[in-house]
C-alpha positions as CSV (number, residue, x, y, z in Angstrom):
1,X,-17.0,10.4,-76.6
2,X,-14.9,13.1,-74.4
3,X,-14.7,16.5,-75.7
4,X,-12.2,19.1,-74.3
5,X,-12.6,22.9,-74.4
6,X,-9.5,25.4,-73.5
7,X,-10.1,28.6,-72.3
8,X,-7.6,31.6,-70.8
9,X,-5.2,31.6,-73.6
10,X,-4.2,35.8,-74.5
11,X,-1.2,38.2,-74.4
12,X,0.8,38.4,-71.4
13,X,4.3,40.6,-70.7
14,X,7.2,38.0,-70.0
15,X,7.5,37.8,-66.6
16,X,3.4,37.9,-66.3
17,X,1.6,34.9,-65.6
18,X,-1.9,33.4,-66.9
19,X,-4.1,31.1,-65.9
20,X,-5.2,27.9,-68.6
21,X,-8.5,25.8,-67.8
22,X,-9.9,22.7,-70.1
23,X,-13.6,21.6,-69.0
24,X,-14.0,18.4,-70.6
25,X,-17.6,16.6,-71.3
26,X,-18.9,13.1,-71.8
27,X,-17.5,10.2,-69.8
28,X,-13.6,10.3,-68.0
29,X,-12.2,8.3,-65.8
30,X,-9.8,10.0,-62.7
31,X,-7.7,7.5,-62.9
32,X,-7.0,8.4,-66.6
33,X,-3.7,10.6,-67.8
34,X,-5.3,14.5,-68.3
35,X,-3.6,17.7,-68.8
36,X,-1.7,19.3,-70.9
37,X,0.7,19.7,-74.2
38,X,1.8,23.0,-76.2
39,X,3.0,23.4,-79.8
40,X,5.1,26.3,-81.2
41,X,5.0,26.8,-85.0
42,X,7.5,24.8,-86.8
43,X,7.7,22.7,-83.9
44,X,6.6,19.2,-82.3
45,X,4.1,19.2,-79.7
46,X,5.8,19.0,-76.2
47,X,4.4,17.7,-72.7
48,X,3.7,20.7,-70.7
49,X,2.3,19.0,-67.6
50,X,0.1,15.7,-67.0
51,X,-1.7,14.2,-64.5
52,X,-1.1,10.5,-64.6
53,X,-4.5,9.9,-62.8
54,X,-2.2,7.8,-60.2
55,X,-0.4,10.4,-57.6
56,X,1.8,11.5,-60.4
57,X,2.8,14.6,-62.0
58,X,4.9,14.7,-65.3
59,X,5.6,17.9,-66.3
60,X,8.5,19.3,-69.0
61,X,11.9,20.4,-67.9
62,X,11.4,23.8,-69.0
63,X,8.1,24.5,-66.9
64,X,9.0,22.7,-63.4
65,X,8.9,25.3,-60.8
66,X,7.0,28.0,-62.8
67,X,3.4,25.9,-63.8
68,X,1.4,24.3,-61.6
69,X,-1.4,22.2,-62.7
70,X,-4.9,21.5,-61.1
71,X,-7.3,18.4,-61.9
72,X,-11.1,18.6,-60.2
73,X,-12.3,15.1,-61.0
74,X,-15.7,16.5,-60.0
75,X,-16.3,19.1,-62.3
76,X,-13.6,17.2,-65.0
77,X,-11.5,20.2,-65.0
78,X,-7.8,21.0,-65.2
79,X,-6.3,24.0,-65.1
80,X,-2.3,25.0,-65.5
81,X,-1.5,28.4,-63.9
82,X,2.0,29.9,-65.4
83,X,4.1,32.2,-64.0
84,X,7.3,33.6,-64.6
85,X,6.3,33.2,-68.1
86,X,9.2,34.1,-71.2
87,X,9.4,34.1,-74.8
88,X,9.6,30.5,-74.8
89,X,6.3,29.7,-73.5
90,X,4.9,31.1,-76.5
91,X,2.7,28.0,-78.1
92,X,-1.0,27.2,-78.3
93,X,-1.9,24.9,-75.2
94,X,-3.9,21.7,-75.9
95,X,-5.6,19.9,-73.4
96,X,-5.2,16.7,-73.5
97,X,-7.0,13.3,-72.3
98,X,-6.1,9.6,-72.5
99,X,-8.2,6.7,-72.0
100,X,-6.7,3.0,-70.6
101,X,-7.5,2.0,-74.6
102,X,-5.0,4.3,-75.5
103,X,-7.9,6.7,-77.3
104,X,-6.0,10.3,-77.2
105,X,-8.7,13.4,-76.6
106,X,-7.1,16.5,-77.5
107,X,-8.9,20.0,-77.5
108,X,-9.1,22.5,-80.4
109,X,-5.8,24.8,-78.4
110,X,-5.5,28.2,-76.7
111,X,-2.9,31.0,-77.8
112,X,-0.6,31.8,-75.2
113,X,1.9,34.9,-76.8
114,X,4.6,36.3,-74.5
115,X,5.8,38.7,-75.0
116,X,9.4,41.2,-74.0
């Protein structure tokens, strides 16, 4: 089983920046997808970034050039730092794992509020 904790979630001013880390536990592959989705109310979850596990990066129109994520396959960490953050980055942040089965891992979510 792979669980995935979020931490680094809070308030920030727009234009502020914060710093997002998931620690996952139990048994992951770095050749496996891991990073991150976001979910506003009333809204579907959206990719946020990803790391495909295989030199690739996928990350959502709205974030490219402002977030930057980090895997450490060692300590089976990831962490997303956001700058140049707005209104619209306001969401809890999942972390998010996917094994070759297919098997999604998501973690409980972090607040992030922006705000002008």
């Amino acid at each position: 089983q792979v669980q995935l904790a979020e931490s680094g979630g809070g308030l920030v001013q727009a234009g502020g920046s914060l710093r997002l880390s998931c620690a996952a536990s139990g048994s992951i592959s770095s050749i496996d997808p891991m990073g991150w989705y976001r979910q506003a109310p009333g809204k579907q979850r959206e990719l946020v970034a990803v790391d495909t596990g295989a030199g690739r990066i996928m990350s959502g129109d709205s974030v490219k050039g402002r977030f930057t994520i980090s895997r450490d396959n060692a300590k089976k960490t990831v962490t997303l730092q956001m700058n140049s953050l707005n209104s619209d980055d306001t969401a809890v942040y999942y972390c998010y794992y996917r094994r070759r089965t297919g098997a999604l891992s998501w973690g409980q979510g972090t607040q992030v509020t922006v705000s002008s």
